[in-house]
C-alpha positions, 0 to 999 in steps of 0.5 A: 500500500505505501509503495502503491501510495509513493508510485501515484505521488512520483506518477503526479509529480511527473505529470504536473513537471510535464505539463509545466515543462510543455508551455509555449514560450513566450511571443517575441515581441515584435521590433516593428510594432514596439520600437516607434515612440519616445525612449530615454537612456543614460548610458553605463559609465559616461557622462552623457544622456540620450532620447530617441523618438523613432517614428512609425513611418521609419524616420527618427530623431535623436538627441544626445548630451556628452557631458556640459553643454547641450544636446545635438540632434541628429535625423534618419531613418530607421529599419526593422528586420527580426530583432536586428534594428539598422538606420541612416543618418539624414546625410546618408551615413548609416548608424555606426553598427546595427543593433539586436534588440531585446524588449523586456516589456514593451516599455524597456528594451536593449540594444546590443551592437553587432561591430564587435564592440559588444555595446550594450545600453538599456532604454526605458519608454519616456517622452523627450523633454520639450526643453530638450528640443527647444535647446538642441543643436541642429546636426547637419552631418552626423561625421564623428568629428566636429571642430577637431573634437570627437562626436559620439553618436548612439545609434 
């Protein structure tokens, strides 16, 4: 009778780790769908900020601060193929490396470079300041020197 008893536990136990073991993983969520709106992020280890607004249609605008001093604003456009995000400046030079994305929810996500670099930077889902806009320094050139001063550029 105990050894009949123990059999119908472990038979159960069973049971119930394969029908948990047998859930359908998660649905990506989807980089098209999820991307367009307004992010913010402070990346790990520098002195500097930045919101991305990407728009439906594919176009983006990007504003980044490195360090004092003002945000500069840089425009593209940007496409989504499966989870990899790529874009092109507004002068027609592309984005210094394509990007995996990861959404968390559809408010956080993380975009990890494919150059090689192996950068990383979370973002978080958040309206770009107006002030932020009003003050910006229009970007006509999204080259990475400006006045013999490196520009660095997250995206």
């Amino acid at each position: 009778m105990v050894l009949m008893k123990r059999l119908l536990f472990i038979l159960a136990t069973l049971m119930v780790i394969t029908a948990t073991g047998c859930k359908k993983d998660a649905k990506p969520i989807d980089c098209k769908a999820t991307l367009p709106g307004e992010w913010h992020c402070l990346p790990e280890g520098i002195d500097a900020e930045v919101y991305a607004a990407f728009e439906e249609s594919g176009s983006f605008d990007l504003y980044q601060k490195v360090g004092e001093g003002r945000y500069r604003h840089y425009t593209g456009t940007w496409t989504c193929e499966g989870n990899t995000l790529s874009g092109i400046y507004s002068d027609g030079i592309a984005w210094g490396s394509s990007y995996t994305v990861n959404f968390t929810d559809k408010d956080k996500m993380t975009l990890t470079a494919l150059n090689g670099s192996d950068e990383v930077m979370s973002y978080t889902r958040e309206s770009v300041p107006s002030e932020v806009k009003e003050d910006c320094i229009e970007v006509k050139s999204s080259l990475r020197m400006l006045n013999s001063q490196p520009q660095y550029r997250w995206l």
